[in-house]
C-alpha positions in Angstrom: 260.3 30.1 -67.7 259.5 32.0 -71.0 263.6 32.4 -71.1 264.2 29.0 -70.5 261.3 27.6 -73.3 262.8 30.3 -75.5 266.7 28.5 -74.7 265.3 24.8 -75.5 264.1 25.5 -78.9 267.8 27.0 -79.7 269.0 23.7 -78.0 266.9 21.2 -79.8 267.6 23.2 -83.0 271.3 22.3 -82.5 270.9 18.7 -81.6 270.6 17.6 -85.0 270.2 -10.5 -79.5 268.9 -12.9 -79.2 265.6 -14.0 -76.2 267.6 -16.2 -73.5 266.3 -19.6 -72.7 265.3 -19.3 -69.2 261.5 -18.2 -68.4 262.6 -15.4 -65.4 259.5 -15.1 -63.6 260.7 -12.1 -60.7 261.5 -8.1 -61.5 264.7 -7.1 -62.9 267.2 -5.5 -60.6 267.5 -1.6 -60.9 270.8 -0.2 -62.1 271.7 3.3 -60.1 273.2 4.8 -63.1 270.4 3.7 -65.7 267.7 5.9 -64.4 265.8 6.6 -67.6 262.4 5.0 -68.1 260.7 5.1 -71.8 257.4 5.3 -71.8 256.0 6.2 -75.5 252.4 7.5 -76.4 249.6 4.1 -77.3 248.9 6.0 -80.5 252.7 6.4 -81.6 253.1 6.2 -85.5 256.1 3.8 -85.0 255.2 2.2 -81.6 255.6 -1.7 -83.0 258.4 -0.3 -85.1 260.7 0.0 -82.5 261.1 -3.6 -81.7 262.2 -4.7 -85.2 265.6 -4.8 -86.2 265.3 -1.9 -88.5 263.7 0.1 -85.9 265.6 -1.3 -82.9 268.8 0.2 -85.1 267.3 4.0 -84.6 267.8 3.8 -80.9 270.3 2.3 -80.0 272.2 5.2 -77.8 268.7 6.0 -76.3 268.7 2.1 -75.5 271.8 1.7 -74.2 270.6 4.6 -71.1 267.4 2.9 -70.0 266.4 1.5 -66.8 263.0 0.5 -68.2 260.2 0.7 -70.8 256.8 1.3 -70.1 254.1 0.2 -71.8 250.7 2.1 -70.9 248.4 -0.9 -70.6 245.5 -0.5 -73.0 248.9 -1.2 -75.4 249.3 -4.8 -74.2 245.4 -5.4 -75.3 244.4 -6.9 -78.3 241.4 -4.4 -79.0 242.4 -0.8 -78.1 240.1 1.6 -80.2 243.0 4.7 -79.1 245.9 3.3 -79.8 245.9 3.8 -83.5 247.7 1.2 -85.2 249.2 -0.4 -82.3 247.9 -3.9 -80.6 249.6 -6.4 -78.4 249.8 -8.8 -81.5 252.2 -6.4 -83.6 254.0 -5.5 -80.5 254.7 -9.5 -80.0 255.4 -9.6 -83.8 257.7 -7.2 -84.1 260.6 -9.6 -83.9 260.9 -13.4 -83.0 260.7 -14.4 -79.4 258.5 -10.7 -79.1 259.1 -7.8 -78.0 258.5 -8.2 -74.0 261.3 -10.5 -74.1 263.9 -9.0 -76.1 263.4 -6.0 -73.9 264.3 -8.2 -70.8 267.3 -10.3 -72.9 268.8 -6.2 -73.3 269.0 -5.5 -69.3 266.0 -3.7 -69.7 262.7 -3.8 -67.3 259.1 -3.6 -68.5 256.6 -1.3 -66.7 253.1 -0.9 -67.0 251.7 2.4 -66.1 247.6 1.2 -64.8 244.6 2.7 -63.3 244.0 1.5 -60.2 240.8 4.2 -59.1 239.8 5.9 -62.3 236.6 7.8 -63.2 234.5 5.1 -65.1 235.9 2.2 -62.4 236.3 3.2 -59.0 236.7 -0.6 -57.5 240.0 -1.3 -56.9 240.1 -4.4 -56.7 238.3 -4.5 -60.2 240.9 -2.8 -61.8 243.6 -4.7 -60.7 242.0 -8.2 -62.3 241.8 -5.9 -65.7 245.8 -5.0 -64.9 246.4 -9.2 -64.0 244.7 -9.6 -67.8 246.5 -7.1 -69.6 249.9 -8.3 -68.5 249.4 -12.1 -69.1 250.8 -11.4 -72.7 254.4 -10.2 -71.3 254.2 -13.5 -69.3 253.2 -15.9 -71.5 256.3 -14.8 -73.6 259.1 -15.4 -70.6 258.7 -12.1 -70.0 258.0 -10.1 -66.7 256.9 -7.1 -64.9 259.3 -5.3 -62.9 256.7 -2.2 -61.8 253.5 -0.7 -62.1 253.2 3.1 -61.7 249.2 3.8 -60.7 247.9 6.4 -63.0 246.7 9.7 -60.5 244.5 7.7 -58.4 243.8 10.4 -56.2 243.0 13.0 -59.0 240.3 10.4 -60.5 238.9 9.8 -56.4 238.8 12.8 -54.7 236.0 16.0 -55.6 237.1 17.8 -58.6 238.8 20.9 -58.0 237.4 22.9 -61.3 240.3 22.3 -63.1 240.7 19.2 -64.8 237.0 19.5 -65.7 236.8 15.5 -65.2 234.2 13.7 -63.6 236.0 12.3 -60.4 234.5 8.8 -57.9 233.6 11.7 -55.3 235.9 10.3 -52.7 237.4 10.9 -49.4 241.0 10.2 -48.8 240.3 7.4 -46.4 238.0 5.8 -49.4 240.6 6.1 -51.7 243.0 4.7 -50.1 241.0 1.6 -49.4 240.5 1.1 -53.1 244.1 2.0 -54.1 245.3 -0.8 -51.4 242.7 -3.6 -52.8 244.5 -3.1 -56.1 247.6 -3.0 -54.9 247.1 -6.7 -52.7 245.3 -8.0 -56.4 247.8 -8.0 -58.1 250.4 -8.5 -55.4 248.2 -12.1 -54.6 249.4 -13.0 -58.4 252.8 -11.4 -58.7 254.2 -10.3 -55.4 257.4 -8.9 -56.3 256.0 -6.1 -58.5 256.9 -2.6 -57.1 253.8 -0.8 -57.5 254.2 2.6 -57.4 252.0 6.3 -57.3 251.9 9.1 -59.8 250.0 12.4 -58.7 249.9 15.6 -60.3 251.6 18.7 -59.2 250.4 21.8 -58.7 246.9 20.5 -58.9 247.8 18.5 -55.6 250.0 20.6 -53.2 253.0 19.2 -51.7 251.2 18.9 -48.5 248.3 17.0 -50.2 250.8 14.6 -51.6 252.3 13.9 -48.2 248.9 13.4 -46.5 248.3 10.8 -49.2 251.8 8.9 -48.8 250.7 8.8 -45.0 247.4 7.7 -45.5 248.2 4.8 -47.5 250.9 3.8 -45.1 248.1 3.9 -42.3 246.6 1.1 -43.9 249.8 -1.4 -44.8 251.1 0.0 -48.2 254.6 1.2 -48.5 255.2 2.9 -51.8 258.7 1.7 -53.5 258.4 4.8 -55.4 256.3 7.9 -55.9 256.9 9.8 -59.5 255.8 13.3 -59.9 253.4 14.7 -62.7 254.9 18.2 -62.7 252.7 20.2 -65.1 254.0 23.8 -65.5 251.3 25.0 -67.2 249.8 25.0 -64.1 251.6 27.0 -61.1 248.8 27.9 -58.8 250.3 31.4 -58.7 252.9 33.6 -59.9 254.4 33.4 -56.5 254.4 29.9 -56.0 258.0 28.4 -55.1 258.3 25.4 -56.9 261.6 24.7 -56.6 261.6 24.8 -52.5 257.9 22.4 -53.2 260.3 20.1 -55.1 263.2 19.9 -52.5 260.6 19.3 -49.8 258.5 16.8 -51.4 261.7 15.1 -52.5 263.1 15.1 -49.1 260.0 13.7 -47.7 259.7 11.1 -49.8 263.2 9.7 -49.6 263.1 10.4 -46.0 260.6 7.3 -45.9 262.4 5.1 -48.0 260.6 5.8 -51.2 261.9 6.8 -54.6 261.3 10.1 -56.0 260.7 9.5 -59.7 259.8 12.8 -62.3 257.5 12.5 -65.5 259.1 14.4 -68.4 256.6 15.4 -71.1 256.0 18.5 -74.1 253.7 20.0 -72.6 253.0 22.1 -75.7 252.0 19.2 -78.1 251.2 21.2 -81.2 254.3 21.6 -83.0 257.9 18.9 -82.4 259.6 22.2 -81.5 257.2 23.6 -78.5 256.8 19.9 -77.4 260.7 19.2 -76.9 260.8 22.9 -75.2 258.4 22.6 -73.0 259.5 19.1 -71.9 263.2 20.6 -71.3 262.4 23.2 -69.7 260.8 21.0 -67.1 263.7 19.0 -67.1 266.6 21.6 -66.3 263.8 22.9 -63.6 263.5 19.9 -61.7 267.3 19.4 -62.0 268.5 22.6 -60.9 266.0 22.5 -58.0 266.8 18.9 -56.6 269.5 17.1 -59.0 269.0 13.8 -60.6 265.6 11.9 -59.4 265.8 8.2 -58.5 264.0 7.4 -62.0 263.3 10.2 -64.9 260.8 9.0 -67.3 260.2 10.3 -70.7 256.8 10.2 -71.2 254.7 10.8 -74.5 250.8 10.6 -73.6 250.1 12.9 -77.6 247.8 11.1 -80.3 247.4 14.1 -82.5 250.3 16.4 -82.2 249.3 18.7 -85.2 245.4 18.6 -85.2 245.5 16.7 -88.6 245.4 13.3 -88.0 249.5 13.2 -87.3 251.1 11.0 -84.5 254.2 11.4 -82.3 256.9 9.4 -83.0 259.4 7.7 -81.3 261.9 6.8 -83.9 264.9 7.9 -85.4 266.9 9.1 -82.1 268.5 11.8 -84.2 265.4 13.4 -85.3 265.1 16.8 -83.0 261.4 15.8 -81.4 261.1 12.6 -81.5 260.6 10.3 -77.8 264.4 8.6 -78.0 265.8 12.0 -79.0 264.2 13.6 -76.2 265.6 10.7 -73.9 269.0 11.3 -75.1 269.0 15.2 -74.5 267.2 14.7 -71.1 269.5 12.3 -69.9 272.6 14.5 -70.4 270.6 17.9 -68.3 270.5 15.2 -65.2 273.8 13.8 -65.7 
């Protein structure tokens, strides 16, 4: 891995309309070959930025690749004390018609990425009223949700294994799923044609945890339209661990059921541009060599202080080496 980190930083050093009158109110269809999903820290310098035309003209290549952009969902609030200079007002601002739309006018869906069990709010059912409220502003602009992803549920439920450090709801697997189901049918009562999807972190969760999860939840109704994988290299269990034969048989498991296997791609190392982008391609030609191209590959940016001194990531241009789009473009091209 040190090898391949080491070959990413030589590879990023060489990388140098108008809103449609129709109100659609069901999720956009996916397009096979646009499988890369967007989804750009709260905090983000430049977040708002993007949806202008000046800033819509820094990404247009990055554009022109996605399936979808997600918006984490404390962004789509009006108050959000850690999203830095980002609220849902200069988000709708951005251009006439606002942003939401002119996403959806471009081909492009809208995600949300939600909590549906977390630490502070283990009701499920709770959590998805607050989801329901923080999407009524894509809504009430034409606009529309095309999927949720749930945020780790079972990392916030389940007794803490000692090395997130994070205080957890303290729940079984049969109590979780419970919860993650009531948020699931809440916001399926108001919008039933949202896929609502699972994140879960490997290797903090084996593959065999992640399986007895899928199963449990099916036990009691849900089927999962997609499950995305929070691969965190930092974090192989052991020396030994195969992760590449974990990959192929979680990936065949999952697609075995009818379910799409979706892959997070992050910096892991958020300190510098240069050990962010590394780290995040190194995942990225990992995952590919050991299973191909994922159903969905989202670039994800979850930084709100890259360098310690009050900095934030940035998005924009698409030709700066370390920035979100540019990291799209590059990633898009190892899966290809």
């Amino acid at each position: 891995m040190r090898a391949c980190a080491i070959t990413c930083v030589a590879l990023a050093a060489a990388f140098i309309t108008t809103v449609g009158c129709g109100r659609p109110t069901s999720p956009s269809a996916t397009v096979p070959e646009r499988f890369a999903i967007l989804a750009p820290a709260s905090a983000s310098a430049d977040l708002a930025n993007m949806f202008t035309e000046t800033g819509a003209s820094q990404w247009a290549r990055a554009r022109g690749q996605l399936r979808g952009f997600q918006f984490y969902q404390q962004s789509l609030r009006s108050f959000c004390p850690t999203c830095g200079p980002n609220t849902v007002a200069q988000i709708l601002q951005a251009r006439a018609g606002g942003a939401f739309a002119w996403l959806t006018s471009n081909g492009i869906q809208v995600g949300v990425e939600a909590g549906a069990v977390k630490e502070h709010t283990c009701d499920g059912r709770a959590l998805g009223h607050v989801l329901l409220n923080d999407m009524s502003p894509i809504y009430a602009t034409g606009s529309h949700v095309t999927f949720v992803a749930m945020d780790e549920p079972f990392a916030a439920a389940l007794p803490n294994r000692g090395i997130l450090g994070l205080a957890t709801c303290n729940f079984s697997i049969d109590q979780t799923v419970v919860q993650v189901k009531a948020f699931i049918d809440t916001v399926h009562a108001s919008h039933p044609a949202i896929r609502v999807g699972l994140i879960e972190p490997y290797p903090l969760f084996t593959v065999d945890d992640i399986t007895t999860f899928i199963v449990a939840l099916e036990n009691v109704g849900v089927r999962l339209p997609f499950f995305r994988l929070d691969f965190d290299i930092r974090h192989r269990l052991n020396e030994e661990a195969n992760a590449n034969a974990d990959l192929r048989k979680l990936r065949d498991f999952v697609q075995g059921r009818g379910i799409d296997f979706e892959l997070i791609v992050t910096g892991y190392d958020g300190r510098t541009d240069a050990g962010a982008v590394a780290s995040a391609m190194a995942l990225a030609y990992e995952v590919s060599v050991a299973v191909g191209r994922p159903s969905a590959v989202v670039f994800q940016d979850w930084s709100t202080d890259r360098l310690g001194l009050t900095t934030s990531a940035v998005n924009l241009p698409e030709q700066q080496v370390g920035s979100l789009t540019w990291l799209l473009n590059s990633g898009v091209d190892v899966f290809r």
